[in-house]
C-alpha atoms as an extended CHARMM CRD file, in Angstrom:
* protein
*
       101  EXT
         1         1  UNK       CA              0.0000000000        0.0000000000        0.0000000000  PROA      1               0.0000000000
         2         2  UNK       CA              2.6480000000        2.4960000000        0.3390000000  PROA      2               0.0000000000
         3         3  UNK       CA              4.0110000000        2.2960000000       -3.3190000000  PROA      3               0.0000000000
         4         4  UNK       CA              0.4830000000        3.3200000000       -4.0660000000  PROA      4               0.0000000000
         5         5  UNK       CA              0.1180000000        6.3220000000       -2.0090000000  PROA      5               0.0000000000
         6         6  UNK       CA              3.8750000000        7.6300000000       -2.4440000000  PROA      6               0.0000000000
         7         7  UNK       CA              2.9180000000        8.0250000000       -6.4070000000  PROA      7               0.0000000000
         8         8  UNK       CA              4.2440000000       11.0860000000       -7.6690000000  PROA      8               0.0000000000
         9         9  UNK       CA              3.4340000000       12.8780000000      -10.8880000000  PROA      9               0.0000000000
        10        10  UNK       CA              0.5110000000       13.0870000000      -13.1250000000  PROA      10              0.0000000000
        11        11  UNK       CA              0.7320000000        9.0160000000      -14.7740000000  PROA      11              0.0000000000
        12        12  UNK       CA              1.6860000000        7.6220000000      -11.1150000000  PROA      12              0.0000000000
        13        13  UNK       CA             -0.7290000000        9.6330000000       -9.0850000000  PROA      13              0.0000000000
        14        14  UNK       CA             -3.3200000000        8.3880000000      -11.6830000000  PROA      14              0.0000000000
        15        15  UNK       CA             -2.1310000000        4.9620000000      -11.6320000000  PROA      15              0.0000000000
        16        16  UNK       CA             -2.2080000000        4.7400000000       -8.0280000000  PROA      16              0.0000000000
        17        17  UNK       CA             -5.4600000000        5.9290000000       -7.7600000000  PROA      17              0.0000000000
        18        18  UNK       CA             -6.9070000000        3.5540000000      -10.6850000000  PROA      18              0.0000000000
        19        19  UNK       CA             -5.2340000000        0.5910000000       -8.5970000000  PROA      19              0.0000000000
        20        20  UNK       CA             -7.0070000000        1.4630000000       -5.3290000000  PROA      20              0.0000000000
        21        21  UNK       CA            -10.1920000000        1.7520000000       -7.1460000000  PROA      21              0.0000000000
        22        22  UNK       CA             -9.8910000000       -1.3930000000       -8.3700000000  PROA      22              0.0000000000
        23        23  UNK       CA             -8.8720000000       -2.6000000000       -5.2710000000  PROA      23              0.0000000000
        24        24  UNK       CA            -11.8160000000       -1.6990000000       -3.4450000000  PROA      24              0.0000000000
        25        25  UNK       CA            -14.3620000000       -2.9190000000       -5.9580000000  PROA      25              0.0000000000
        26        26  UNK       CA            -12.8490000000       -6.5350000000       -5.9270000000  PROA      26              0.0000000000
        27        27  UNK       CA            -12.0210000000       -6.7760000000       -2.3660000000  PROA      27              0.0000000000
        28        28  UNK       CA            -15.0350000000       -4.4840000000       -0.7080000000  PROA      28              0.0000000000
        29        29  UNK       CA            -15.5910000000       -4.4640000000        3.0180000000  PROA      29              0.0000000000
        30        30  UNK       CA            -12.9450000000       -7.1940000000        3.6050000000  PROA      30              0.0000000000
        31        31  UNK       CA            -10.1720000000       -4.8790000000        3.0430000000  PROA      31              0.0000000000
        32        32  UNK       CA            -11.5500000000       -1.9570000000        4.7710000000  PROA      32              0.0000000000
        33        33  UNK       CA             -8.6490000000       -1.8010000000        7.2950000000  PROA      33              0.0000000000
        34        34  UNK       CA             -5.9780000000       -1.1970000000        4.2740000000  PROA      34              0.0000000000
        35        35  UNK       CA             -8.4260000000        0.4970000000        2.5410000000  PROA      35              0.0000000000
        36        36  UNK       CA             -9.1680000000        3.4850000000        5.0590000000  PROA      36              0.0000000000
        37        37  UNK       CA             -5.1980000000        4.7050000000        4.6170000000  PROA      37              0.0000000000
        38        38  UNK       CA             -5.8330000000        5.3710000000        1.2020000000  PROA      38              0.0000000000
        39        39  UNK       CA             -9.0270000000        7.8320000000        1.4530000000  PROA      39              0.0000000000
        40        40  UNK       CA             -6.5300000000       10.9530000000        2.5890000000  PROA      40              0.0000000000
        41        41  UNK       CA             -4.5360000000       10.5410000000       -0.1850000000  PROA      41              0.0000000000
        42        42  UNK       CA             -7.7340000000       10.4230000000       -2.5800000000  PROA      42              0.0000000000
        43        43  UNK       CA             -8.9960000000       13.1180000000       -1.0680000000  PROA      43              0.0000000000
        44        44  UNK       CA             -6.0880000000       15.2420000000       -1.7510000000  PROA      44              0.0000000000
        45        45  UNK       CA             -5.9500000000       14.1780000000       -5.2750000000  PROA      45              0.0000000000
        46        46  UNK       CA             -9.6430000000       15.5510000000       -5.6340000000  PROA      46              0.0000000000
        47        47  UNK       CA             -7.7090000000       19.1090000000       -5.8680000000  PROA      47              0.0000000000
        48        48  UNK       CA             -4.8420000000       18.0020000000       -8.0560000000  PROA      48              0.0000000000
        49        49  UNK       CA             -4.3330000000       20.4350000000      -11.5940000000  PROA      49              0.0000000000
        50        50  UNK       CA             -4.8320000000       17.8780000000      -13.9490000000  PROA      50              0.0000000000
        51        51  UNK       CA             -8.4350000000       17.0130000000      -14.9800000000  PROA      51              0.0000000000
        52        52  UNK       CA             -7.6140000000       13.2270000000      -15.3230000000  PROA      52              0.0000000000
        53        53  UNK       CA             -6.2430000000       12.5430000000      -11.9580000000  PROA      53              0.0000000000
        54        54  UNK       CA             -9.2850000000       14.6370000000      -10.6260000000  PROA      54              0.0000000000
        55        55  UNK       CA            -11.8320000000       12.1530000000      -12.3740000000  PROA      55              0.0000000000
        56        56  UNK       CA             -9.4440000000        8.9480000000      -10.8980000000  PROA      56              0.0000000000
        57        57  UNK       CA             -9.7870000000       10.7930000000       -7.6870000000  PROA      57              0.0000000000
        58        58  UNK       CA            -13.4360000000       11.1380000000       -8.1970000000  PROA      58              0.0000000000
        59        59  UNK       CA            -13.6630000000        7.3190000000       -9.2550000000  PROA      59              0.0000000000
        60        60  UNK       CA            -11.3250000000        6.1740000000       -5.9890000000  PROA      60              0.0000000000
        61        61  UNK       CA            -13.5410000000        7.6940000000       -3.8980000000  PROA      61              0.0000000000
        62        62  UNK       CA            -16.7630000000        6.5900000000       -4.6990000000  PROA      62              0.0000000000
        63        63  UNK       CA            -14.7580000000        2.7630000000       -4.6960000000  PROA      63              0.0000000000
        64        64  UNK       CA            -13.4400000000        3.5930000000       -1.5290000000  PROA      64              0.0000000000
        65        65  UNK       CA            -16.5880000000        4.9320000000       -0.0120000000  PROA      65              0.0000000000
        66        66  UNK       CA            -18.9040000000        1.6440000000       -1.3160000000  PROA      66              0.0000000000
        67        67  UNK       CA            -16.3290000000       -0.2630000000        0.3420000000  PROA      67              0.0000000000
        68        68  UNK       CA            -15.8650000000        1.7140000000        3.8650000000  PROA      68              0.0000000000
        69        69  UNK       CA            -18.4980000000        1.2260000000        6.0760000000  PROA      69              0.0000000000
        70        70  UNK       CA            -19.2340000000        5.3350000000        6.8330000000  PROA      70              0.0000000000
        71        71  UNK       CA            -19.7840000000        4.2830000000       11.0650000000  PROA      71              0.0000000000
        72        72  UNK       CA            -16.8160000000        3.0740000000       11.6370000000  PROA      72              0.0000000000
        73        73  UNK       CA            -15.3160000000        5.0020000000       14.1520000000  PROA      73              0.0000000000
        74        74  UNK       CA            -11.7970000000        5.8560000000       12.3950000000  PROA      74              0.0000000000
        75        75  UNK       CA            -13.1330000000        6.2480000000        8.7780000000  PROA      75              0.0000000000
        76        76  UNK       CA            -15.3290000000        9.3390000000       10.0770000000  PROA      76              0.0000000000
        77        77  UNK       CA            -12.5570000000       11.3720000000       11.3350000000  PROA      77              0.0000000000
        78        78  UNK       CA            -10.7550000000       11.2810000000        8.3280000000  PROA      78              0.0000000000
        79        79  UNK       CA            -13.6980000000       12.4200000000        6.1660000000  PROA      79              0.0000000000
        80        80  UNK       CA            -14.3390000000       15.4790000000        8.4230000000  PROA      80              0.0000000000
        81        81  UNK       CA            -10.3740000000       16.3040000000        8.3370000000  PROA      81              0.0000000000
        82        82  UNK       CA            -10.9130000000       16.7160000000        3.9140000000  PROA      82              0.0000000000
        83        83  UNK       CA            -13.5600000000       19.0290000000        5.1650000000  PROA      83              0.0000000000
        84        84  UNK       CA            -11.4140000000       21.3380000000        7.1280000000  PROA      84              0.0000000000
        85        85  UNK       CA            -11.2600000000       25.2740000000        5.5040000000  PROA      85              0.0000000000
        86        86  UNK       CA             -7.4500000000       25.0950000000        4.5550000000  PROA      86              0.0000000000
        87        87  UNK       CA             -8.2620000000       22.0900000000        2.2460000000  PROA      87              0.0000000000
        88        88  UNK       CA             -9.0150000000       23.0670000000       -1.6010000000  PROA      88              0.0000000000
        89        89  UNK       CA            -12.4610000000       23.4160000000       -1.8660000000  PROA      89              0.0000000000
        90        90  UNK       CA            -12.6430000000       20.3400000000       -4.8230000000  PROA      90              0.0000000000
        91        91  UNK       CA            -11.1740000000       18.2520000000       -1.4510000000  PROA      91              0.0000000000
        92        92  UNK       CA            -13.8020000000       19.1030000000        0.4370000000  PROA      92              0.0000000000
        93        93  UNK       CA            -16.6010000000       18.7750000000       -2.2550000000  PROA      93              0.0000000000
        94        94  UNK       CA            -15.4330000000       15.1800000000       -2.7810000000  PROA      94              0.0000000000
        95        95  UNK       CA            -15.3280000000       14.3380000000        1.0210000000  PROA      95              0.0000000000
        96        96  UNK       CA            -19.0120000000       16.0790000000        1.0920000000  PROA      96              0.0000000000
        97        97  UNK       CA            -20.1380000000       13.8370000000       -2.0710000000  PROA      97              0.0000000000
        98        98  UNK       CA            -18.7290000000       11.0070000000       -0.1590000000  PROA      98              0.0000000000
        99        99  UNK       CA            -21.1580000000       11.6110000000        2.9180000000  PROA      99              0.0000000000
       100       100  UNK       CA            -24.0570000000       11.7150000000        0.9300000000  PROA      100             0.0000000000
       101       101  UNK       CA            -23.5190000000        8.8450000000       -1.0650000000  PROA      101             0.0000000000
């Protein structure tokens, strides 16, 4: 899991975040404890400059979030941390999106 959030640049961050989508769809709530590390790092790459690694953020996320069970006591916290005012406002929006659903 750390090769995949320690991507750097535009083809590895989109990579990365393409892998942990796919990830989550085929494994689903039986990897939610390696899956929860990963949302922070999605969440960041919600803001990112380049359109396509927003839309793989986009896509990660919504992965992530079918597979992360939303009352589990540490996956809340780190949704309300994307929400905090010195995040971009396209990492909260995606942490938002994620509440709802």
């Amino acid at each position: 899991m750390p090769l995949l959030l320690g991507a750097t640049g535009e083809h590895g961050q989109s990579c990365s975040l393409i892998a942990l989508a796919s990830l989550a769809k085929s494994v689903g709530k039986v990897g939610e404890p390696f899956l929860v590390n990963a949302l922070p790092f999605a969440f960041d790459l919600a803001a990112n400059k380049s359109e396509a690694v927003r839309g793989h953020a986009d896509a990660a996320i919504t992965a992530l979030g079918a597979a992360l069970c939303m009352a589990l006591p540490f996956v809340a916290p780190l949704v309300f941390n994307a929400t905090q005012v010195e995040k971009p406002w396209q990492t909260r929006v995606a942490a938002l999106q994620m509440l709802v659903g």
